[in-house]
C-alpha positions in Angstrom: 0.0 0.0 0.0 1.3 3.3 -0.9 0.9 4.6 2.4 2.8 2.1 4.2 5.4 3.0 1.5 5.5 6.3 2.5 5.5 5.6 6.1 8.4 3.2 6.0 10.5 6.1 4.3 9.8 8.5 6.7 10.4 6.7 9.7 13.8 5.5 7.9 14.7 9.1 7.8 13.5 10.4 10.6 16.5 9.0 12.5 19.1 10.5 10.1 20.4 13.7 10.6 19.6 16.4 7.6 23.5 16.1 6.3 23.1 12.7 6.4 20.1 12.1 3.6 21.2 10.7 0.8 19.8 10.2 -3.4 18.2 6.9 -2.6 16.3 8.9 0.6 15.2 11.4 -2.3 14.5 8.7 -4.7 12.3 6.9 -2.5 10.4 9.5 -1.0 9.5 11.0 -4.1 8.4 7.7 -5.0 6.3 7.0 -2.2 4.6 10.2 -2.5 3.7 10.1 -6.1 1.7 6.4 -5.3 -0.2 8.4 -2.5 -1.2 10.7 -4.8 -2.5 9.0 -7.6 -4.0 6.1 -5.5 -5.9 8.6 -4.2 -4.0 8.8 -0.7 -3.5 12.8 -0.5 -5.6 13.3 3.2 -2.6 10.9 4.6 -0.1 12.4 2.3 -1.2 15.7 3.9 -0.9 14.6 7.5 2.3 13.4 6.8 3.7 16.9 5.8 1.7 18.7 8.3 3.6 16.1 10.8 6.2 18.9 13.0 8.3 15.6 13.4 8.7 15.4 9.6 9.7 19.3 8.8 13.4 18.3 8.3 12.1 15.9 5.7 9.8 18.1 4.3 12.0 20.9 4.4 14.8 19.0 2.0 12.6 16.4 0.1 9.5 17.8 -0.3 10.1 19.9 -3.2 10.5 16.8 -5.3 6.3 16.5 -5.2 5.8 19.7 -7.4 5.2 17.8 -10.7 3.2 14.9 -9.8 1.2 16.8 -7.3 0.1 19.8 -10.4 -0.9 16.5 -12.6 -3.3 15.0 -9.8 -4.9 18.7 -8.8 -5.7 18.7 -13.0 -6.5 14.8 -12.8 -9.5 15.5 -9.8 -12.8 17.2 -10.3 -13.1 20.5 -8.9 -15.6 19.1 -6.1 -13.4 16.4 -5.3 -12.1 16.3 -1.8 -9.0 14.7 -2.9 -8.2 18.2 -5.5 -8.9 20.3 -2.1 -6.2 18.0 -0.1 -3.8 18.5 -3.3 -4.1 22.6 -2.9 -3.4 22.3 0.9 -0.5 20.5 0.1 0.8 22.9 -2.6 -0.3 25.4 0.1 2.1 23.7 3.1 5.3 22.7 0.7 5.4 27.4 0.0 5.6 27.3 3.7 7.6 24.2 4.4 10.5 23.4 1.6 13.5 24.9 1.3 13.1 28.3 -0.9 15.7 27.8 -3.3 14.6 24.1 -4.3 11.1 24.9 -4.4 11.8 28.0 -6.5 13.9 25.4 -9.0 11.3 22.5 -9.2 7.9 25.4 -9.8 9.9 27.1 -12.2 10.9 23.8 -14.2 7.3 22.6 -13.7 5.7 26.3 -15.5 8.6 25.4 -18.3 7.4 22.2 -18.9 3.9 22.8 -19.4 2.6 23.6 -22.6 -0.3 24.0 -25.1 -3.9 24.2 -23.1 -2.9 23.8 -19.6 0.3 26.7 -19.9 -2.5 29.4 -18.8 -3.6 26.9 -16.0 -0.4 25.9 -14.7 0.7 29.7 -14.3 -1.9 30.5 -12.5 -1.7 27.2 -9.8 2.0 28.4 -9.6 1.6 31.8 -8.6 0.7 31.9 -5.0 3.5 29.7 -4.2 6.0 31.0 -6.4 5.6 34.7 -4.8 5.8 32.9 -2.0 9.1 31.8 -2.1 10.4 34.7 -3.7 10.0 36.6 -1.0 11.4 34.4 1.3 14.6 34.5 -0.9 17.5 36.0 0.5 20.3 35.9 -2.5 19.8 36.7 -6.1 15.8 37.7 -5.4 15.9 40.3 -8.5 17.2 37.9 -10.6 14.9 35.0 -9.4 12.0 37.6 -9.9 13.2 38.3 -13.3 13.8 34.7 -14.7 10.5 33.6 -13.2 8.8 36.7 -15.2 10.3 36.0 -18.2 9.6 32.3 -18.0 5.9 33.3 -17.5 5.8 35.2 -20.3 7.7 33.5 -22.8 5.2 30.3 -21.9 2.6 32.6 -22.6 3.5 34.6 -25.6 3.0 31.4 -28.3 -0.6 31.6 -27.2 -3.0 33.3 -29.4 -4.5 36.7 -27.9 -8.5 36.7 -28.0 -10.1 39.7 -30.2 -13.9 39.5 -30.6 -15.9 39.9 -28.3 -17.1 36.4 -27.8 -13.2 35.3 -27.8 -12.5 37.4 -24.9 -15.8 36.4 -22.7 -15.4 32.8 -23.1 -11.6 33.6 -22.9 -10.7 29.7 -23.8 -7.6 29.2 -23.1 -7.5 31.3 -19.7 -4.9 34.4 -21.1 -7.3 37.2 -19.9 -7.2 35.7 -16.7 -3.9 34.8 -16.5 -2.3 38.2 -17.1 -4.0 40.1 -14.7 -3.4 37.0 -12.3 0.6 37.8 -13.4 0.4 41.7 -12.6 -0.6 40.9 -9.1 2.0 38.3 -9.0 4.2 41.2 -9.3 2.8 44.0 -7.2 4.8 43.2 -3.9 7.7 43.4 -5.6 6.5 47.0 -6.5 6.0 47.6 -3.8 9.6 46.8 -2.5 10.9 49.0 -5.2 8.8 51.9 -4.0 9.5 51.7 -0.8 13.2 51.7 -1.6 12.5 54.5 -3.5 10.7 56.8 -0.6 13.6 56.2 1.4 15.6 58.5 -1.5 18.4 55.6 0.1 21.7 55.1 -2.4 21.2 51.4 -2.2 18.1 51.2 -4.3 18.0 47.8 -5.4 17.9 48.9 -9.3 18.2 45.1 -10.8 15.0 44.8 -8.8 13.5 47.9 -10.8 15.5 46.8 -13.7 13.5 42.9 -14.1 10.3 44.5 -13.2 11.1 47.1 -16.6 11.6 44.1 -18.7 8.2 42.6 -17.4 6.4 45.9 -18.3 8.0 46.5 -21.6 7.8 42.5 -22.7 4.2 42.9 -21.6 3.6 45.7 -24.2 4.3 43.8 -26.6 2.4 41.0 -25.7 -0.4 40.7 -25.4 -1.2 44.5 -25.4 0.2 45.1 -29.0 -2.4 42.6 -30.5 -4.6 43.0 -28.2 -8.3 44.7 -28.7 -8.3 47.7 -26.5 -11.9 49.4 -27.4 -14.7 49.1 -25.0 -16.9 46.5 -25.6 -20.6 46.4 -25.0 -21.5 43.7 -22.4 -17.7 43.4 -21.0 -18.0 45.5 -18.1 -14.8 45.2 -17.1 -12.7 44.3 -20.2 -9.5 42.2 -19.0 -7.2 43.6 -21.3 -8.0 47.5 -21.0 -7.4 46.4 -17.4 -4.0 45.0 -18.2 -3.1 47.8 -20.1 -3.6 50.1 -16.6 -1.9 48.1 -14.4 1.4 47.8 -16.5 1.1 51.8 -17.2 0.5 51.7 -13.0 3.5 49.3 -12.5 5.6 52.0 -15.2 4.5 55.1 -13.1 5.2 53.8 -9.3 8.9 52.6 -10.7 9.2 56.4 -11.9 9.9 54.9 -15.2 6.6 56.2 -17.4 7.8 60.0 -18.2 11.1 58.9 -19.3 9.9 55.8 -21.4 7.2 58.1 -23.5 9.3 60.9 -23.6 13.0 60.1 -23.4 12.6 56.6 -25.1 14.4 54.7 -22.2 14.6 51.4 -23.1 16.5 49.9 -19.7 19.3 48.0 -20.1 19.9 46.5 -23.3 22.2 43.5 -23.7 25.8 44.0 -25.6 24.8 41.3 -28.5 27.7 40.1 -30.6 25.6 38.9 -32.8 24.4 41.7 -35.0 21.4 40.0 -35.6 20.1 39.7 -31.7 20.6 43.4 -31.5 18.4 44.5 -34.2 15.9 41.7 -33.0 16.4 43.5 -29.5 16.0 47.1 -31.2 12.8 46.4 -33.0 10.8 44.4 -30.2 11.8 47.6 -28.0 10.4 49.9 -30.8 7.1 48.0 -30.9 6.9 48.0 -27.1 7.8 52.0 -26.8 4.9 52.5 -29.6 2.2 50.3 -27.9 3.0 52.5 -24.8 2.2 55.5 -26.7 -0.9 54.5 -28.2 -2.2 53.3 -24.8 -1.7 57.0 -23.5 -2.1 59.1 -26.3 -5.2 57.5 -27.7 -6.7 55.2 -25.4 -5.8 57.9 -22.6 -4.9 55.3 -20.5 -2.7 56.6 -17.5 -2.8 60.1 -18.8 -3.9 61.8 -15.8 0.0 60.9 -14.7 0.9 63.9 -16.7 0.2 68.0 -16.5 -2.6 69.3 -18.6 -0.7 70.8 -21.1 -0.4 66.9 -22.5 
């Protein structure tokens, strides 16, 4: 029985000390704890993790559940008690596993994931993927920057709904999913702001810097496509909403005035190959002129400037 399974590793490790663990430990754990989840075991799976005796085994191993556990939440019906005991476990490995590893296995598990469940898998990923982020100590802009730019580079193959029926039934979850992404994001705002307020010298500016990239990757898709005209019967029309909070996101880094009228681009990479840099140079001329047709013409953000604009 799976259970037992499970059971018989945990007790095995229990007595070993955390340097002691070794691949098989791993191995067998991860093991274990797949066969309680597709048996349909997750209530004990759960109590094991929950288990303060079993933290330092959480804590190390429990990472190693990410990918089986996101195919069994997709596997149960919504109703199901056994998708509810799936989410508290996603829920208690955030709190529980060691941030780095975590932050490695979600990230791999949003690059795996393709075609119809991409929009899905993003948004089961969020919550604990800000969640680790923020526990992150070293190299937290460029852990919020990768796991942005893996977001959107899953999401940019996707097609972009347009009519108005496209964009209510919103098939493939996009709408949903980039407004889910922009609040994915805020705390880190947030942190920039505040930095910011303090008028301190160590801004963190690679923080600002990652979160510049999202905003100006963002304006090219899905926003460049996108269909931006009020719509009768869409009261609240995901992509005009999109478009504010990336202008929002723009203004609060101080970064708005000098994209529309200095043509700031943020760092741009020294490409040797000629080729990447006009690549580069275009897709930051289409995001500069999206920008200025969200303001200029859809007026959005535009009370951010004096009246004479």
């Amino acid at each position: 029985m799976a259970v037992d399974e499970l059971q018989a590793v945990i007790q095995r490790c229990q007595i070993l000390e955390e340097a002691d663990f070794k691949g098989e430990d791993f191995n067998l754990f991860q093991v274990a704890g797949q066969k309680c989840l597709e048996d349909g075991y997750a209530a004990q799976l759960l109590e094991v993790i929950q288990n303060e005796k079993n933290k330092v085994i959480i804590r190390n191993m429990g990472w190693n559940l990410i990918s089986p556990l996101v195919r069994c939440i997709f596997m149960y019906e919504q109703e199901d008690d056994k998708q509810e005991h799936c989410l508290k476990i996603l829920d208690q490995l955030a709190q529980l596993c060691n941030p780095k590893e975590l932050f490695l296995g979600l990230l791999e598990q949003i690059e795996q994931t393709s075609g119809e469940q991409v929009c899905q898998t993003v948004m089961l990923l969020l919550q604990p993927l800000q969640t680790v982020l923020l526990k992150l100590q070293n190299k937290k802009a460029y852990s919020v920057g990768l796991s942005l730019a893996m977001i959107m580079n899953q999401l940019t193959p996707l097609p972009v709904p347009y009519t108005k029926q496209q964009i209510q039934e919103d098939k493939l979850g996009l709408c949903q999913c980039c407004n889910a992404v922009v609040d994915f994001a805020k705390p880190f705002v947030n942190e920039v702001v505040k930095n910011m307020e303090k008028l301190s010298e160590c801004i963190d500016m690679e923080l600002k810097e990652e979160l510049l990239k999202f905003c100006m990757k963002s304006l090219k898709y899905p926003l460049l496509t996108a269909q931006l005209e009020q719509l009768e019967g869409i009261e609240e029309h995901p992509f005009r909403h999109f478009a504010v909070q990336i202008i929002d996101i723009l203004w609060d880094i101080r970064e708005l005035v000098p994209l529309v009228f200095l043509h700031r681009k943020g760092k741009s990479p020294r490409w040797e190959n000629q080729e990447f840099a006009d690549v580069e140079r275009e897709s930051s001329a289409e995001s500069l002129a999206c920008l200025s047709y969200l303001i200029f013409v859809q007026r959005f953000g535009i009370d951010c400037f004096p009246m004479v604009f």
